[in-house]
C-alpha positions as CSV (number, residue, x, y, z in Angstrom):
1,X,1.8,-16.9,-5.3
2,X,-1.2,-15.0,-4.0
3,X,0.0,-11.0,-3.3
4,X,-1.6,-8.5,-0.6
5,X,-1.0,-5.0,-1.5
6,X,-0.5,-2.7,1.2
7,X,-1.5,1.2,0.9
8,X,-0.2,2.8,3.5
9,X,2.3,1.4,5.5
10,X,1.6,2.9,9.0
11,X,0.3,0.9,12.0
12,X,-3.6,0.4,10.6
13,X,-2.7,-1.2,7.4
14,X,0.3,-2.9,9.3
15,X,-2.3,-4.7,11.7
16,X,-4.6,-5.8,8.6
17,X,-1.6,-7.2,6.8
18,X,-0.5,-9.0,9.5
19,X,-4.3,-10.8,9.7
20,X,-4.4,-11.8,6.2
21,X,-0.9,-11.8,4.9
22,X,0.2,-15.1,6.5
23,X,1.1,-17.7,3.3
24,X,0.9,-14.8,0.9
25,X,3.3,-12.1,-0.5
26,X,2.7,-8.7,0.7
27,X,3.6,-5.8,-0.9
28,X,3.9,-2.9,1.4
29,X,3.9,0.6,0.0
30,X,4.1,4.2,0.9
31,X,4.4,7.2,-0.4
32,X,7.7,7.7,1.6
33,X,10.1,4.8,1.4
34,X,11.5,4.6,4.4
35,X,8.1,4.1,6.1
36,X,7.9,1.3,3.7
37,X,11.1,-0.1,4.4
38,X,11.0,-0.1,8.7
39,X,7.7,-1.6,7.6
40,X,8.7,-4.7,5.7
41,X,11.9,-4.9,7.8
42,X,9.3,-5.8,10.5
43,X,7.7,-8.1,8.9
44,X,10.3,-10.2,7.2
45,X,11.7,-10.4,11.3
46,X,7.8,-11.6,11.7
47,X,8.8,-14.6,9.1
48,X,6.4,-12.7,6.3
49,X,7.3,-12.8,2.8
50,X,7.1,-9.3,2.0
51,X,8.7,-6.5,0.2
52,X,8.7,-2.2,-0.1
53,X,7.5,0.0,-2.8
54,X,6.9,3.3,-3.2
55,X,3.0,4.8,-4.1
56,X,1.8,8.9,-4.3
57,X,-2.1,7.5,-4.2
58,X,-2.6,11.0,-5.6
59,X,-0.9,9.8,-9.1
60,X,-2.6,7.7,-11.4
61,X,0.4,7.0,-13.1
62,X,2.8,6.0,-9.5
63,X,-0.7,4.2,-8.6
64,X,-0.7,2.1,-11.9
65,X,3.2,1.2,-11.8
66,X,2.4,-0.6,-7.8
67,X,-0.6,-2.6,-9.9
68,X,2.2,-3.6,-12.5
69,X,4.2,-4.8,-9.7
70,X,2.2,-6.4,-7.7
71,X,0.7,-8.6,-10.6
72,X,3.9,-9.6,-11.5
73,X,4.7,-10.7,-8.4
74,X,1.5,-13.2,-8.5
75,X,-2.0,-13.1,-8.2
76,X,-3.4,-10.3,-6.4
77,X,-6.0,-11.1,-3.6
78,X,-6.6,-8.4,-1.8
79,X,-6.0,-4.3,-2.1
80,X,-5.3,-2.4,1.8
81,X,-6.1,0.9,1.5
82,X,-4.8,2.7,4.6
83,X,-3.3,5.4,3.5
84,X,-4.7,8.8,4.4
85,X,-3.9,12.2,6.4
86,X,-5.7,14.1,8.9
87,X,-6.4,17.7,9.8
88,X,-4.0,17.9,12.3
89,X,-1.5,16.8,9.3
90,X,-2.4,18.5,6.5
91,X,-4.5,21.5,4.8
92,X,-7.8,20.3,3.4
93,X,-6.5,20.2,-0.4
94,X,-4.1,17.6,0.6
95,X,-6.7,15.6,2.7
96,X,-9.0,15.1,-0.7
97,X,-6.4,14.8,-2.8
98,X,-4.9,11.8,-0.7
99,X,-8.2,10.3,1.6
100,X,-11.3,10.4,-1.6
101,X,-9.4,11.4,-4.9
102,X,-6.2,8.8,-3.9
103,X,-8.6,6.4,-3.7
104,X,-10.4,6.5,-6.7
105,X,-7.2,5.9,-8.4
106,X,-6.1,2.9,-6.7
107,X,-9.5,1.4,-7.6
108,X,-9.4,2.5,-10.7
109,X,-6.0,0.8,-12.0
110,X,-6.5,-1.7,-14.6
111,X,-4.1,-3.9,-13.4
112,X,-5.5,-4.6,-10.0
């Protein structure tokens, strides 16, 4: 089965998921669960296959475990990135940590 990996469970990567998930498994993730959960519970009402996870973008190792998963679950075709924060959430550490180091290590993973 062809998987779509979700970063980022908000409304953005929501709306791109639902544009190219239809006939696929997607795998929605956040780094709080609960996000991810209202998330999928959405799209499962939505007839989606999909399923939660949990991701810190900002640890290699937490990033490495979703590309485990997600290759398990079938071939992966496509990698969302939409997590991030803004100013008016967070102090500027957190912002590159999350928005440009985060990403480098979801690109990064080996498994993906």
């Amino acid at each position: 089965m062809d998987v779509v990996v979700v970063v980022g469970a908000g409304l953005i990567g929501q709306a791109i998921a639902r544009r190219v998930g239809p006939g696929k498994k997607i795998i929605l993730a956040d780094l709080r669960q609960a996000h991810a959960d209202a998330a999928v519970e959405t799209f499962l009402n939505a007839g989606f296959d999909a399923e939660a996870a949990t991701v810190d973008v900002a640890s290699r190792a937490s990033v490495h475990a979703l590309a485990e998963r997600a290759a398990a679950s079938g071939d992966v075709r496509a990698l969302i990135h939409a997590a991030g924060v803004s100013p008016s959430q967070a102090p500027v550490e957190a912002i590159l940590t999350v928005d440009l180091y985060g990403r480098r290590s979801c690109w990064r993973s080996s498994a993906l």
